[in-house]
Backbone as XML, in Angstrom:
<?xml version="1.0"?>
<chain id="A" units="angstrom">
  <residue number="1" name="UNK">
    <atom name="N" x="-19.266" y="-23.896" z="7.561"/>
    <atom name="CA" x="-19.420" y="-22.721" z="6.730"/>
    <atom name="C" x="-18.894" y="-21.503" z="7.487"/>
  </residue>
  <residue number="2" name="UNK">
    <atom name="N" x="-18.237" y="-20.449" z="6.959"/>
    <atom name="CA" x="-17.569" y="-19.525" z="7.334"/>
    <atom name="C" x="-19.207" y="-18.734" z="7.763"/>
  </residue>
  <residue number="3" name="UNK">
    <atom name="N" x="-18.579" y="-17.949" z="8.721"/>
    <atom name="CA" x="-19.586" y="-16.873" z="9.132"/>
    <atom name="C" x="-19.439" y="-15.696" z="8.649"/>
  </residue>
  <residue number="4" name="UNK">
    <atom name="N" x="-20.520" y="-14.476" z="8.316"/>
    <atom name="CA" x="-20.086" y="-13.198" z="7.645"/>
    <atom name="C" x="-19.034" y="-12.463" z="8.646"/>
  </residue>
  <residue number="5" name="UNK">
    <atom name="N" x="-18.953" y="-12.578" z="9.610"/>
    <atom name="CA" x="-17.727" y="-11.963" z="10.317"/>
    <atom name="C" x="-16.611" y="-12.032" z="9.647"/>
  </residue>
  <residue number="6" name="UNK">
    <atom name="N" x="-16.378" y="-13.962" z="9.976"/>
    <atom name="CA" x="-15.254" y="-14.420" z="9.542"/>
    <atom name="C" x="-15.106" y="-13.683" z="7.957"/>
  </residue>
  <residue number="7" name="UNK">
    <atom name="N" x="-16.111" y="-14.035" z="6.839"/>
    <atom name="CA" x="-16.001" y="-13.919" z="5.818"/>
    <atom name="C" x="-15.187" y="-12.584" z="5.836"/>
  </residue>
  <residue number="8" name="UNK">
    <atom name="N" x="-16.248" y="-10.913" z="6.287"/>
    <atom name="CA" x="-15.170" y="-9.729" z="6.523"/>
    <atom name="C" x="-14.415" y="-10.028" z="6.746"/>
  </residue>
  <residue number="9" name="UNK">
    <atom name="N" x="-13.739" y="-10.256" z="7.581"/>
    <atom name="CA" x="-12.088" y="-10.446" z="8.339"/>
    <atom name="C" x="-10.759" y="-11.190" z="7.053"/>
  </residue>
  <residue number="10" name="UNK">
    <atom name="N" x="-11.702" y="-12.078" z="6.502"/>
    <atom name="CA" x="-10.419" y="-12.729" z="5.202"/>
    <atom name="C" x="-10.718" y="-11.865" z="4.153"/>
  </residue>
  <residue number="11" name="UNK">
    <atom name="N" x="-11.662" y="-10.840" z="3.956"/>
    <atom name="CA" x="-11.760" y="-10.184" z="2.656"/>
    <atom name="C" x="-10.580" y="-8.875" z="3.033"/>
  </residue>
  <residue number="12" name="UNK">
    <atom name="N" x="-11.253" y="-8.606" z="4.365"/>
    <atom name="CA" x="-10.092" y="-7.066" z="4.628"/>
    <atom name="C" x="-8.841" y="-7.732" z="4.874"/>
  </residue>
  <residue number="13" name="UNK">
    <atom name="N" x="-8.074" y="-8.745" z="5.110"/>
    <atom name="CA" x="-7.028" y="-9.323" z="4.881"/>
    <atom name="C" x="-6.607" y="-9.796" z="3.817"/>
  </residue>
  <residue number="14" name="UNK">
    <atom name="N" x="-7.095" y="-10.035" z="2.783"/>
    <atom name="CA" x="-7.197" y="-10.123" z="1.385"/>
    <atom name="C" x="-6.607" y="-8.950" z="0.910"/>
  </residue>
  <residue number="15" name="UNK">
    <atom name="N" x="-7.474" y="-8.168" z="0.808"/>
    <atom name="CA" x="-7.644" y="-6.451" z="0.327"/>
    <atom name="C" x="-6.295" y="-6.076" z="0.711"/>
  </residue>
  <residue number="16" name="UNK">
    <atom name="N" x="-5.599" y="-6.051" z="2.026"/>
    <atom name="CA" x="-4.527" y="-5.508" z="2.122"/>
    <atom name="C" x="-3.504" y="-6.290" z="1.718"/>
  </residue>
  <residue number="17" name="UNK">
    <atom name="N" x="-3.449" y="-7.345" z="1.498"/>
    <atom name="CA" x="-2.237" y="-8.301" z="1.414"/>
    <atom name="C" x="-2.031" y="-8.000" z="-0.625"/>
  </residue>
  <residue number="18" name="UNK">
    <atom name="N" x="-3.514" y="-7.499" z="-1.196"/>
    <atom name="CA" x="-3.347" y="-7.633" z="-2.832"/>
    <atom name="C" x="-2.966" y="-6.034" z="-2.917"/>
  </residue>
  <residue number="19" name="UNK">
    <atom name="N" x="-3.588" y="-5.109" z="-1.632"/>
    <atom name="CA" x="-2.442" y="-3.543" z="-2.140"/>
    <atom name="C" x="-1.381" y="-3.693" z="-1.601"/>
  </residue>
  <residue number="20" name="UNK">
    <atom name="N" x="-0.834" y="-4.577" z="-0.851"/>
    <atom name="CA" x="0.607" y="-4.548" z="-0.494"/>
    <atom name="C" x="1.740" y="-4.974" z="-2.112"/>
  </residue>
  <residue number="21" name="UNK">
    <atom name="N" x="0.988" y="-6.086" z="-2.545"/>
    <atom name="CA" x="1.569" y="-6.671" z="-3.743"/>
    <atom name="C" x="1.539" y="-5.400" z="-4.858"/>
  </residue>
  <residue number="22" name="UNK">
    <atom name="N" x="0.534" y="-4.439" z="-5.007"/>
    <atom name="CA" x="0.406" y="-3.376" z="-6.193"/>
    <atom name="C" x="1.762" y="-2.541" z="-5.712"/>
  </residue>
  <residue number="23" name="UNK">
    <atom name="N" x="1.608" y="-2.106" z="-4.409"/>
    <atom name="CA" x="2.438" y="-1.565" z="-4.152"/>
    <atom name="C" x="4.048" y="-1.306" z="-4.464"/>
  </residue>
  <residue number="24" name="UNK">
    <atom name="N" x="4.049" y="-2.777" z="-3.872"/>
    <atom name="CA" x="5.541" y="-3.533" z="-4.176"/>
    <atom name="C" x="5.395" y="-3.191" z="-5.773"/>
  </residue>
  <residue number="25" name="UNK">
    <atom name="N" x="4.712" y="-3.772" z="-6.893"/>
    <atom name="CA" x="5.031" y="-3.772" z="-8.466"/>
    <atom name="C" x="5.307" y="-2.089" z="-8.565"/>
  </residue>
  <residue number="26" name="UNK">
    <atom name="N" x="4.488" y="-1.312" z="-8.085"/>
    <atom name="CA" x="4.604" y="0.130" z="-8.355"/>
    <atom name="C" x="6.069" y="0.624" z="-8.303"/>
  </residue>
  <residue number="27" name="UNK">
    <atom name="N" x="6.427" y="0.029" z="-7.072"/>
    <atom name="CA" x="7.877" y="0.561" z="-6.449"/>
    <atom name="C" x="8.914" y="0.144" z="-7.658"/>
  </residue>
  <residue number="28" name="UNK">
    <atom name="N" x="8.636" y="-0.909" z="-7.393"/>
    <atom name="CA" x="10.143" y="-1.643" z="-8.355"/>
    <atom name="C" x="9.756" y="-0.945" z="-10.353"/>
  </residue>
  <residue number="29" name="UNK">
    <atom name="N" x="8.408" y="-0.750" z="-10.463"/>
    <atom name="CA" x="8.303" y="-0.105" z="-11.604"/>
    <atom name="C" x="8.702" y="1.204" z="-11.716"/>
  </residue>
  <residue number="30" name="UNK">
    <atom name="N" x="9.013" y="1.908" z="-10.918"/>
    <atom name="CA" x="9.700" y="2.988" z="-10.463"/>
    <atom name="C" x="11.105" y="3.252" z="-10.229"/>
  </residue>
  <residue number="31" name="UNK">
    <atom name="N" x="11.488" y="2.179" z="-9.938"/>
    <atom name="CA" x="13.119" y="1.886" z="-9.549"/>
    <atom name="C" x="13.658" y="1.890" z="-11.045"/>
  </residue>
  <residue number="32" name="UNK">
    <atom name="N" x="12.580" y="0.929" z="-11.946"/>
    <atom name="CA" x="13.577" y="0.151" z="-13.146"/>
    <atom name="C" x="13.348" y="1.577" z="-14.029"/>
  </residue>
  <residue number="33" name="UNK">
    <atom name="N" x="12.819" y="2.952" z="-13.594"/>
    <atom name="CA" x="12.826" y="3.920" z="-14.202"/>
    <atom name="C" x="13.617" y="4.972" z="-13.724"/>
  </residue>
  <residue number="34" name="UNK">
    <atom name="N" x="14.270" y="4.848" z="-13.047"/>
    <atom name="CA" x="14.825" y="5.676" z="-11.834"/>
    <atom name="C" x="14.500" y="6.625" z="-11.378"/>
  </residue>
  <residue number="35" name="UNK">
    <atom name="N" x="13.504" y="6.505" z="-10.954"/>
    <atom name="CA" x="12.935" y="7.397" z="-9.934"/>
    <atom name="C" x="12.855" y="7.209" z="-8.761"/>
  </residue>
  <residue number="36" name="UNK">
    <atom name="N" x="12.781" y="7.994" z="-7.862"/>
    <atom name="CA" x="12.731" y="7.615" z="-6.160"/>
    <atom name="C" x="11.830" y="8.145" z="-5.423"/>
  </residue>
  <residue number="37" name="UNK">
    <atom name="N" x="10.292" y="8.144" z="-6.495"/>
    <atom name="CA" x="9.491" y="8.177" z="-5.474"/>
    <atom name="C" x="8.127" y="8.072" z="-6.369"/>
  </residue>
  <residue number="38" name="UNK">
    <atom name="N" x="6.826" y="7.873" z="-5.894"/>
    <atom name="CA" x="5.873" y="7.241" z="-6.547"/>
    <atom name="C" x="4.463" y="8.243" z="-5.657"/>
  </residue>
  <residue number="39" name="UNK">
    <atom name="N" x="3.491" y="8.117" z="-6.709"/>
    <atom name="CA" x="2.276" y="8.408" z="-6.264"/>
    <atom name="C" x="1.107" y="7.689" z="-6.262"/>
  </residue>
  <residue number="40" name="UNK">
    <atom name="N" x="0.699" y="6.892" z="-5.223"/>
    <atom name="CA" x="-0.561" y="6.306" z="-5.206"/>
    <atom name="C" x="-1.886" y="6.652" z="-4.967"/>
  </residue>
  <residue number="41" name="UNK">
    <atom name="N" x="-2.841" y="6.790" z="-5.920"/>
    <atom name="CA" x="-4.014" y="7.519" z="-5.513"/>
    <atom name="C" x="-4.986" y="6.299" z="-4.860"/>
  </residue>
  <residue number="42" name="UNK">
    <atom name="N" x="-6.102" y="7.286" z="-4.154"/>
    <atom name="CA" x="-6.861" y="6.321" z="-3.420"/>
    <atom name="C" x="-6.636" y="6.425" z="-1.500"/>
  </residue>
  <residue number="43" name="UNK">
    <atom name="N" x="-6.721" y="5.681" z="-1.188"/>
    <atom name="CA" x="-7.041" y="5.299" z="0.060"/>
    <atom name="C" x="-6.008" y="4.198" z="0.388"/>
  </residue>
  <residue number="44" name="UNK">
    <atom name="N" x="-4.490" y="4.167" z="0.774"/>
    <atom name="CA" x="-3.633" y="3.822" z="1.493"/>
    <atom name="C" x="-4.182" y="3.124" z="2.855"/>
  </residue>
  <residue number="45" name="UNK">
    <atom name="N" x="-4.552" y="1.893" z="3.253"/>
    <atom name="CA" x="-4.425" y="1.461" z="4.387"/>
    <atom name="C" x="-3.137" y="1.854" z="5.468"/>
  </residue>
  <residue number="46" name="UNK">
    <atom name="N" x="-3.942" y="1.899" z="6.261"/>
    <atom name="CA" x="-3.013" y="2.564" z="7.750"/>
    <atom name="C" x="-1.954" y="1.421" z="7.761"/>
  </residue>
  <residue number="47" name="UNK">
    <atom name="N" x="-2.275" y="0.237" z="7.961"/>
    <atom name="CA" x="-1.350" y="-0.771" z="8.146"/>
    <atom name="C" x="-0.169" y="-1.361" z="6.891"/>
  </residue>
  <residue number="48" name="UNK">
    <atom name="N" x="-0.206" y="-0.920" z="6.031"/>
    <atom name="CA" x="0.222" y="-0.593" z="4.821"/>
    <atom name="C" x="1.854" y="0.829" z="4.645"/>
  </residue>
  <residue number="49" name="UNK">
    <atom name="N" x="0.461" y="1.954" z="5.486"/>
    <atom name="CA" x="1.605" y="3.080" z="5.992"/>
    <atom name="C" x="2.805" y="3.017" z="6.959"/>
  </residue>
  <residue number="50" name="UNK">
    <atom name="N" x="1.896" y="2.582" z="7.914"/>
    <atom name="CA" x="2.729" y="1.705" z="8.679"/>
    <atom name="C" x="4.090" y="0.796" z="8.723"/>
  </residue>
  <residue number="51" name="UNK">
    <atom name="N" x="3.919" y="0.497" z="7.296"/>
    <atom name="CA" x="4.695" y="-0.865" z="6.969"/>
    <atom name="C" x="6.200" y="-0.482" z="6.433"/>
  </residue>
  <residue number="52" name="UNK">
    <atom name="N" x="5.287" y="0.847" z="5.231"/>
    <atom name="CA" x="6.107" y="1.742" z="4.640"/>
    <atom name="C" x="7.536" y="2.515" z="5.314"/>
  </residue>
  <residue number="53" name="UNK">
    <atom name="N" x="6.734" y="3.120" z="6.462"/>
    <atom name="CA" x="7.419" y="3.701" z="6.980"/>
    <atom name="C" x="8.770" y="3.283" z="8.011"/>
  </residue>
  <residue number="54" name="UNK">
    <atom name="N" x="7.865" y="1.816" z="8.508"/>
    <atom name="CA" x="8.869" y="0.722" z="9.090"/>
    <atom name="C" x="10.088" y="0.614" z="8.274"/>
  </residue>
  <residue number="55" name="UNK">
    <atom name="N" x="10.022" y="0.218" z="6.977"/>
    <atom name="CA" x="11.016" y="0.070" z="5.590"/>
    <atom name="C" x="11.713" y="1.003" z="5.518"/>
  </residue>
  <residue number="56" name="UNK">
    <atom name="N" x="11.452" y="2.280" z="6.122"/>
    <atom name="CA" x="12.483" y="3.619" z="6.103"/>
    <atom name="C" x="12.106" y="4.027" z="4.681"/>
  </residue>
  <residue number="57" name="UNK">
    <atom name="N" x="10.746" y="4.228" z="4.139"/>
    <atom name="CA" x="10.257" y="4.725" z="3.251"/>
    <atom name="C" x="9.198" y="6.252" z="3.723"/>
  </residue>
  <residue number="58" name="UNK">
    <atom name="N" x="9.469" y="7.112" z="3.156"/>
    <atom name="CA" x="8.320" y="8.290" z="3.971"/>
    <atom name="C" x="7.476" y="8.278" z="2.833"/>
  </residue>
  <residue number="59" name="UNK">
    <atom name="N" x="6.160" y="8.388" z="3.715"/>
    <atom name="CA" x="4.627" y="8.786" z="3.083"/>
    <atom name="C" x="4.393" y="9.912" z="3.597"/>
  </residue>
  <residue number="60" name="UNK">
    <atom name="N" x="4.045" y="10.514" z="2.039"/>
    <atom name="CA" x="3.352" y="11.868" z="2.414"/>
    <atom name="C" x="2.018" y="11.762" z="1.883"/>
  </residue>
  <residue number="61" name="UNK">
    <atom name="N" x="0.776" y="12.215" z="2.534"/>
    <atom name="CA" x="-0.884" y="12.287" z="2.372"/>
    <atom name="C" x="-0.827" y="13.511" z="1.141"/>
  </residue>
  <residue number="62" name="UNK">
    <atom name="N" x="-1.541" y="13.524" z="0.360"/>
    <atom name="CA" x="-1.541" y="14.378" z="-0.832"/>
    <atom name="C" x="-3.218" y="14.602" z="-0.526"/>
  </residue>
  <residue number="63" name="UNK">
    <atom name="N" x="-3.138" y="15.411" z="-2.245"/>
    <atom name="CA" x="-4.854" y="15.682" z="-2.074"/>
    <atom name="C" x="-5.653" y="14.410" z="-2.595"/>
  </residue>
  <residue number="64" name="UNK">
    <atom name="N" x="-5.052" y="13.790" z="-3.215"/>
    <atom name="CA" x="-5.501" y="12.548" z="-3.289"/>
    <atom name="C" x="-4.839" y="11.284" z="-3.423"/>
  </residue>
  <residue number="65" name="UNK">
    <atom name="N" x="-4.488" y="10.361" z="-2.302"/>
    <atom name="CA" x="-3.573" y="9.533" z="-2.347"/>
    <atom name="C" x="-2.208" y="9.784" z="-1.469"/>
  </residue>
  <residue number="66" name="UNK">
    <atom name="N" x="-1.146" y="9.124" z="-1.590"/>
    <atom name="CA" x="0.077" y="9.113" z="-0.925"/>
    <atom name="C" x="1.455" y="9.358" z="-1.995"/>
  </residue>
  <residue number="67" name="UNK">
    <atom name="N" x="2.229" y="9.600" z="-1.313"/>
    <atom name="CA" x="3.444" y="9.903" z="-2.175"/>
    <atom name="C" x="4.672" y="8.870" z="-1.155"/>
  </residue>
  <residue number="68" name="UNK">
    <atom name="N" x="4.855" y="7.979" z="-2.279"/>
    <atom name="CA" x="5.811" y="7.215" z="-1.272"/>
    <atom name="C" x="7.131" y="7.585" z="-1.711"/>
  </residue>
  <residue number="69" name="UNK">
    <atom name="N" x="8.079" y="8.061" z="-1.237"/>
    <atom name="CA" x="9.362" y="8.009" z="-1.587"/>
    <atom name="C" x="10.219" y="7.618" z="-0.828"/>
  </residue>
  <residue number="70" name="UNK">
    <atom name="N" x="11.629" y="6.682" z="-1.328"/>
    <atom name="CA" x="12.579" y="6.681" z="-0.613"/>
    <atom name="C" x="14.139" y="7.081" z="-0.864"/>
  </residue>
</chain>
């Protein structure tokens, strides 16, 4: 049986791997509109930003949420 540690550890790996996927749909729902840049409200994981920015995408922190554009 998994332990509650373990259990945390696959949920917050979960969690980021299913906003990475929103993400991605957001983007390309954005593209097929032509736009070049998007607003996500909420709480952006660091490792997420991170990821973004790796991609040569800039995040900007808003008053609520991120502004991803590329």
């Amino acid at each position: 049986m998994l332990s509650a540690k373990q259990a945390r550890e696959k949920t917050d790996e979960n969690k980021v791997a299913n906003f990475r996927k929103e993400i991605e749909k957001i983007i390309m729902h954005a593209i097929d509109k032509g736009r070049d840049a998007v607003n996500v409200s909420g709480t952006v994981p660091a490792e997420i930003i991170d990821e973004l920015k790796e991609n040569g995408y800039t995040v900007e922190k808003q008053a609520v949420g991120v502004k991803i554009s590329w």
